[in-house]
The first five atom37 places (N, CA, C, CB, O) and aatype in JSON, in Angstrom:
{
  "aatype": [20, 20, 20, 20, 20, 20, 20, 20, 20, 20, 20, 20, 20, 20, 20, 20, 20, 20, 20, 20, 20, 20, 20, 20, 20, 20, 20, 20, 20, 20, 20, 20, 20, 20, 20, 20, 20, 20, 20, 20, 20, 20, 20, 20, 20, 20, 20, 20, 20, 20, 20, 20, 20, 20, 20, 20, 20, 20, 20, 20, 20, 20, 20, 20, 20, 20, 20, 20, 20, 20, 20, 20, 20, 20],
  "atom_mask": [
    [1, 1, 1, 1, 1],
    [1, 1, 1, 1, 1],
    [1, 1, 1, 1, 1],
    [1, 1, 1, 1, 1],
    [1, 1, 1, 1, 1],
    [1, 1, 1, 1, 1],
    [1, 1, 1, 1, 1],
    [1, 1, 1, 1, 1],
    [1, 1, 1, 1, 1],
    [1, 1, 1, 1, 1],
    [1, 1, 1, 1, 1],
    [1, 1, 1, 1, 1],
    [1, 1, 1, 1, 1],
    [1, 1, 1, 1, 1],
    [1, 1, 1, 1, 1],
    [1, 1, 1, 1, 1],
    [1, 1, 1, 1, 1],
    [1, 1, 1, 1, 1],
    [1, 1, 1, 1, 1],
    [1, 1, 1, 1, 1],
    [1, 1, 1, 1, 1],
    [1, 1, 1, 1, 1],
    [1, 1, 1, 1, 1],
    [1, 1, 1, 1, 1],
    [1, 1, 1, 1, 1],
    [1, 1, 1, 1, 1],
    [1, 1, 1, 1, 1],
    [1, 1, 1, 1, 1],
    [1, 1, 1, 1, 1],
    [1, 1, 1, 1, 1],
    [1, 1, 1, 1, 1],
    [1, 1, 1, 1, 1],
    [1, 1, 1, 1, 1],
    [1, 1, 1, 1, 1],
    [1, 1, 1, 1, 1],
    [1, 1, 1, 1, 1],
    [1, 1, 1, 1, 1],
    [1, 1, 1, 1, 1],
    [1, 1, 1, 1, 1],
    [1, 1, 1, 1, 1],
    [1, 1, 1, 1, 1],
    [1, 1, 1, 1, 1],
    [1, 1, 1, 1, 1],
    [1, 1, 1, 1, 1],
    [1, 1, 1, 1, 1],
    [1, 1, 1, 1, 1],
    [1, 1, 1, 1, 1],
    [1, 1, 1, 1, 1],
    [1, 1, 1, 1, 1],
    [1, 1, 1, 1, 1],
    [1, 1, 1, 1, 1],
    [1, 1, 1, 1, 1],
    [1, 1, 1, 1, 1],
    [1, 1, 1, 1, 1],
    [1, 1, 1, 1, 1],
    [1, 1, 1, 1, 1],
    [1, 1, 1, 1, 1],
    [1, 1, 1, 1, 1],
    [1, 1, 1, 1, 1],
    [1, 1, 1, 1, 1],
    [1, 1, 1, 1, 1],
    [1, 1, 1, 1, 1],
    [1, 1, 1, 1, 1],
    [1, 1, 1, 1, 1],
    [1, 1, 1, 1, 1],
    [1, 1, 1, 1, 1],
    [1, 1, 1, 1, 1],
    [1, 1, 1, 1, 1],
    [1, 1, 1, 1, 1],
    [1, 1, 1, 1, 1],
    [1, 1, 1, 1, 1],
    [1, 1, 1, 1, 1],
    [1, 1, 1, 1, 1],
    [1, 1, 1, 1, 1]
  ],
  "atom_positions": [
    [[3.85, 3.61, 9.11], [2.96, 4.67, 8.72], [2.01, 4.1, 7.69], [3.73, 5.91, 8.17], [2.5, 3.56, 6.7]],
    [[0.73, 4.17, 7.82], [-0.44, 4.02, 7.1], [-0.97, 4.71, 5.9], [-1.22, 4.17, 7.85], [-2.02, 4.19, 6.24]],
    [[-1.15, 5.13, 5.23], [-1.94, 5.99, 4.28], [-3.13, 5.08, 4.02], [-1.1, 6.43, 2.85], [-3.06, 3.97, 3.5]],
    [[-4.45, 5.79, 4.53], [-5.64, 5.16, 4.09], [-6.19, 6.11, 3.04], [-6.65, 4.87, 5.28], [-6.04, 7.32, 3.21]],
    [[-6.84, 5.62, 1.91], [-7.06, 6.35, 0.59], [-8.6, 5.99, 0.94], [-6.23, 5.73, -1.05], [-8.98, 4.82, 0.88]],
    [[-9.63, 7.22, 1.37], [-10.96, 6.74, 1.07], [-11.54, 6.79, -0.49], [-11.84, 7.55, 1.93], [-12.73, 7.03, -0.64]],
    [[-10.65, 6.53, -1.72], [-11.22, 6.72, -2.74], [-11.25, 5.11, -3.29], [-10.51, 7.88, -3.56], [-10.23, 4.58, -2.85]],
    [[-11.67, 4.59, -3.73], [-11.79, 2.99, -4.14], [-11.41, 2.45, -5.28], [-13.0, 2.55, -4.15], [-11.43, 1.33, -5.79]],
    [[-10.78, 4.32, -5.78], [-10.31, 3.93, -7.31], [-8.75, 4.32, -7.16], [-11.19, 4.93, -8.72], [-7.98, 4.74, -8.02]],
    [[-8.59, 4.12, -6.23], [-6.67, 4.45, -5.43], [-6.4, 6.37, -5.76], [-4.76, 3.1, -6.9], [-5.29, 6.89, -5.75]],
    [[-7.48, 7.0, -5.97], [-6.85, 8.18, -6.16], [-5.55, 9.1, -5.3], [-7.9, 8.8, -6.18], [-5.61, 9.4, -4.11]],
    [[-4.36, 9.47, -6.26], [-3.3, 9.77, -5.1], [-2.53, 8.78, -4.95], [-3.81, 10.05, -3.77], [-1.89, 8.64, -3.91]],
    [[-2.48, 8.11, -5.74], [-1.6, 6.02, -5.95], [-0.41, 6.78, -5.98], [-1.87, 4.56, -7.88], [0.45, 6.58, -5.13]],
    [[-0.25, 7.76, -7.02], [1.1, 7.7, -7.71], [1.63, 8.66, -6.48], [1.23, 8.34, -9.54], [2.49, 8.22, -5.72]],
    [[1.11, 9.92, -6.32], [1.1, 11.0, -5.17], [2.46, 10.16, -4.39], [-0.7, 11.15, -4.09], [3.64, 10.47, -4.32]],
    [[1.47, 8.56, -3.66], [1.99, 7.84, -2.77], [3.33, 7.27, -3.15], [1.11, 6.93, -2.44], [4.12, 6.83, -2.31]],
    [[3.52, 7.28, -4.21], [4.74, 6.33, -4.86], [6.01, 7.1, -4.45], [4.67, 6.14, -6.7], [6.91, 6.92, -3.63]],
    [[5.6, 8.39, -5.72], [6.52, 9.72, -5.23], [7.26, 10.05, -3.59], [5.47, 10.96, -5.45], [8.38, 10.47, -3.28]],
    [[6.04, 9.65, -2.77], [6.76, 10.21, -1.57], [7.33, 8.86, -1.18], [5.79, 11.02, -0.35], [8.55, 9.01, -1.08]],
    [[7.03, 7.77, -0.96], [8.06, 6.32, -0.66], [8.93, 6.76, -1.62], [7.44, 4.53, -0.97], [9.93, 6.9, -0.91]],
    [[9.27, 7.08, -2.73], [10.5, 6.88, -3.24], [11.14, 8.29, -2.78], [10.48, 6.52, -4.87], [12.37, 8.34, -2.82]],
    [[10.66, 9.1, -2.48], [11.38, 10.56, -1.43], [12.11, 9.82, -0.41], [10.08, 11.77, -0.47], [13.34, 9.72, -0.39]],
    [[11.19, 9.24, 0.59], [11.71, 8.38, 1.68], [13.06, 7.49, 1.63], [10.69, 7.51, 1.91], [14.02, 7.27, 2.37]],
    [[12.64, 7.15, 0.5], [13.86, 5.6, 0.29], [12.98, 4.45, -0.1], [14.82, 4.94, 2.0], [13.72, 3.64, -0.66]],
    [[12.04, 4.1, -0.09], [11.37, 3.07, 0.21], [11.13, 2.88, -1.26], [10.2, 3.21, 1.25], [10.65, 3.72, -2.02]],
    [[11.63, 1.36, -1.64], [11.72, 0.89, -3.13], [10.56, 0.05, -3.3], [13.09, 0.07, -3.53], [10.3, -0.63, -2.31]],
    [[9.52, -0.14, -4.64], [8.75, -0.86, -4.57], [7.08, -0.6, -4.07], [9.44, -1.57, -3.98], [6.29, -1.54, -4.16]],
    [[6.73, 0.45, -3.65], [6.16, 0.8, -2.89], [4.85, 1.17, -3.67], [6.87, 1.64, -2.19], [4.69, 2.26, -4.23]],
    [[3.91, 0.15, -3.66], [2.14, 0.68, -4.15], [1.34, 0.4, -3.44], [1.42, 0.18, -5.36], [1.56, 0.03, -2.29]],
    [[0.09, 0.51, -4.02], [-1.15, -0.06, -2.62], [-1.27, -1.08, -2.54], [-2.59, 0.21, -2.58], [-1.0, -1.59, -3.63]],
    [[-1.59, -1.92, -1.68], [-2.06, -3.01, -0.53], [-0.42, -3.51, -0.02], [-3.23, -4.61, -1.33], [-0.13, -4.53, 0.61]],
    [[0.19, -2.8, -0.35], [1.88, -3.69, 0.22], [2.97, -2.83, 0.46], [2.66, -4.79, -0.99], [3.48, -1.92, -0.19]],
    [[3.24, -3.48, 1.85], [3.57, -2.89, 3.51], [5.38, -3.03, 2.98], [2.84, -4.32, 5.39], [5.91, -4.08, 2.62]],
    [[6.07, -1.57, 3.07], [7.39, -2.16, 2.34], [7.76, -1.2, 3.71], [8.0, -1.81, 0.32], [7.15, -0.38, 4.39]],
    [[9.21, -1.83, 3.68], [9.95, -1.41, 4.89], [10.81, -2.33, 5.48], [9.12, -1.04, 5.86], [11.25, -3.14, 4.67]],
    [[11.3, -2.5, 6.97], [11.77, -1.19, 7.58], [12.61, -0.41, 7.03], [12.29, -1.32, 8.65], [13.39, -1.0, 6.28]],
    [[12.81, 1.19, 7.15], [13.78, 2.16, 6.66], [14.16, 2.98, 8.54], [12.84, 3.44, 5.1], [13.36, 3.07, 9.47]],
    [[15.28, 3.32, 8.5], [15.45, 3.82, 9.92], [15.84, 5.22, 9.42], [16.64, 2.97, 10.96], [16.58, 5.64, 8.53]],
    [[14.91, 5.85, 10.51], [14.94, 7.16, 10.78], [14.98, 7.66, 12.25], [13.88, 7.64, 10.16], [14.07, 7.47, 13.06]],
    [[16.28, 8.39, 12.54], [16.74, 8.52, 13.76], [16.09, 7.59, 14.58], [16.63, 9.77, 14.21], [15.17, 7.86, 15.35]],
    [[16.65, 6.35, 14.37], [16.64, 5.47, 15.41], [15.41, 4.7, 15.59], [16.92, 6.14, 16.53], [15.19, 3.84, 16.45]],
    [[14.5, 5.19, 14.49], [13.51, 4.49, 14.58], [13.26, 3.67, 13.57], [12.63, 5.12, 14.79], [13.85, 3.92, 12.52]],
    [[12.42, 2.59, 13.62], [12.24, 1.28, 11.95], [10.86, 1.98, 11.38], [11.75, -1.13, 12.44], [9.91, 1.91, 12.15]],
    [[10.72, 2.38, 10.63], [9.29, 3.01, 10.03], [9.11, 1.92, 8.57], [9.5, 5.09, 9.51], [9.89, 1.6, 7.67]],
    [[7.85, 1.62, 8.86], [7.36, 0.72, 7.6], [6.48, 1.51, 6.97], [6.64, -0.67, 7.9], [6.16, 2.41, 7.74]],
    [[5.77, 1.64, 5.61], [4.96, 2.63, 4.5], [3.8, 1.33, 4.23], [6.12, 3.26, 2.74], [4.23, 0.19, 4.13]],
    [[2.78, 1.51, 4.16], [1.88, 0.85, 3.87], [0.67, 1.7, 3.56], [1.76, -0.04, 4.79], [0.51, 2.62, 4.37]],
    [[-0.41, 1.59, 2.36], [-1.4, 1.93, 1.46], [-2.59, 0.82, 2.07], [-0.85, 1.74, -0.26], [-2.47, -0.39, 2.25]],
    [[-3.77, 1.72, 2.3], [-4.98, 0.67, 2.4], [-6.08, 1.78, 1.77], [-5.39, -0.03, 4.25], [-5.93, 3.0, 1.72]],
    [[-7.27, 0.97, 1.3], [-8.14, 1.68, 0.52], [-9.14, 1.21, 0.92], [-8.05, 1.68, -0.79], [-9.25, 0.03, 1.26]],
    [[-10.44, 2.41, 0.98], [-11.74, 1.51, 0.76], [-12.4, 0.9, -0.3], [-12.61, 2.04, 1.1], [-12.4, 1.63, -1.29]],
    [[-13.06, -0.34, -0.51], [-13.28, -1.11, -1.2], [-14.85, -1.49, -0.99], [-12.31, -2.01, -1.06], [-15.38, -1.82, 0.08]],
    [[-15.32, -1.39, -1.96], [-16.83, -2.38, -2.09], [-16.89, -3.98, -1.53], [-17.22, -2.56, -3.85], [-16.57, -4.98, -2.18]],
    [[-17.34, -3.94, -0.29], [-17.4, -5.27, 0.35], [-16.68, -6.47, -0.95], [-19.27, -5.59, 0.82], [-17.3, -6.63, -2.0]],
    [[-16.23, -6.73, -0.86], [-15.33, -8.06, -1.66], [-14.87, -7.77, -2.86], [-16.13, -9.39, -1.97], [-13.98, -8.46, -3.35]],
    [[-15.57, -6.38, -3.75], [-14.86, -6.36, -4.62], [-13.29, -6.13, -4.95], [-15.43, -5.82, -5.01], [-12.43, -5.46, -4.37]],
    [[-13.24, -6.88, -6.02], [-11.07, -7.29, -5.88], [-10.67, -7.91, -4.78], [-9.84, -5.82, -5.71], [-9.54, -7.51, -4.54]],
    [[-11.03, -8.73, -3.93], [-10.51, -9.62, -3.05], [-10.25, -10.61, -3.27], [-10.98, -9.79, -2.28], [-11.07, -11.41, -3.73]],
    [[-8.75, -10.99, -2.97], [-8.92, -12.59, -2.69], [-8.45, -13.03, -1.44], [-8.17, -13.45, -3.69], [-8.15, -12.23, -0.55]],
    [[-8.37, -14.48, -1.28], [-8.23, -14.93, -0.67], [-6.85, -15.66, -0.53], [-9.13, -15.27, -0.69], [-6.81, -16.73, -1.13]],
    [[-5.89, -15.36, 0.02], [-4.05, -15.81, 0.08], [-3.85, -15.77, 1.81], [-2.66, -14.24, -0.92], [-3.82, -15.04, 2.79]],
    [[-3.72, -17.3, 1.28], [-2.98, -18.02, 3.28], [-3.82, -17.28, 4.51], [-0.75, -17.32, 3.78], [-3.45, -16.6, 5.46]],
    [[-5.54, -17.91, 3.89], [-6.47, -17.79, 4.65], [-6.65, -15.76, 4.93], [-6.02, -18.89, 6.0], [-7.1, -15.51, 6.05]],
    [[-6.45, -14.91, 4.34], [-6.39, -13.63, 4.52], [-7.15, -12.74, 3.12], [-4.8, -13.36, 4.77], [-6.93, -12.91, 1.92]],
    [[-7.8, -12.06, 3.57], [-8.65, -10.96, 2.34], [-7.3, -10.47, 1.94], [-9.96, -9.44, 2.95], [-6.49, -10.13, 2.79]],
    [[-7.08, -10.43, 0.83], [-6.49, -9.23, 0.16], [-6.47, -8.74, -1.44], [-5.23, -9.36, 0.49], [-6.49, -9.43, -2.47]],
    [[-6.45, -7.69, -1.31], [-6.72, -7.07, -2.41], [-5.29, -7.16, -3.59], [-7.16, -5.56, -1.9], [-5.1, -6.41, -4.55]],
    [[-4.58, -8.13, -3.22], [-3.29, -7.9, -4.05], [-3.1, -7.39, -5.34], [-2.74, -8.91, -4.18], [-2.42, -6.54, -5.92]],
    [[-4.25, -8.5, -5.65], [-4.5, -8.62, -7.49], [-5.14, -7.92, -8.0], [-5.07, -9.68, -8.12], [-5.46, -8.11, -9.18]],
    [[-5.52, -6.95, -7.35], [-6.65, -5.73, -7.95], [-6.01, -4.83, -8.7], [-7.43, -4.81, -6.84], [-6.72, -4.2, -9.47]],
    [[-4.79, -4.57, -8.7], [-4.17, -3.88, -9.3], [-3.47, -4.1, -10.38], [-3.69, -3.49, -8.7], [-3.4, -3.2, -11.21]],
    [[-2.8, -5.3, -10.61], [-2.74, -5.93, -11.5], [-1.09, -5.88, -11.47], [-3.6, -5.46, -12.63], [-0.5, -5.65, -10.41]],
    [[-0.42, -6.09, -12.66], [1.05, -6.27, -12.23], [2.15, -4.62, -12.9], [1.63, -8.12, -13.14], [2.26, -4.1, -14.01]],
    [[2.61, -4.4, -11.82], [3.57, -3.15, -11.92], [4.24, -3.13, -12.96], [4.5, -2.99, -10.93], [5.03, -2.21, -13.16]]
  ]
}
């Protein structure tokens, strides 16, 4: 499951936290895909994506855009 945030300033971050930790899902902020958790029989992964100003907060890790470091450390 996806959550795309069209706000660029993560509005609803925490919103998101709250419900992964409802779920089960430990660890859980934007740009990083935590999971699998099984629910009747199924593997469901939680993942946060946002829109962003063409490159701003990007880097670059094992040839891939990502925004890891934009957030800074938990």
């Amino acid at each position: 499951m996806m959550v795309h945030s069209f706000d660029g300033k993560d509005a609803g971050a925490e919103d998101y936290r709250r419900f992964a930790d409802a779920l089960g899902f430990e660890g859980a902020k934007p740009t990083l895909t935590v999971g699998p958790k099984t629910f009747g029989g199924i593997e469901l992964y939680l993942g946060w994506t946002a829109d962003r100003a063409f490159n701003e907060g990007y880097f670059i890790v094992d040839r891939r855009k990502t925004d890891e470091g934009f957030h800074g450390e938990d």
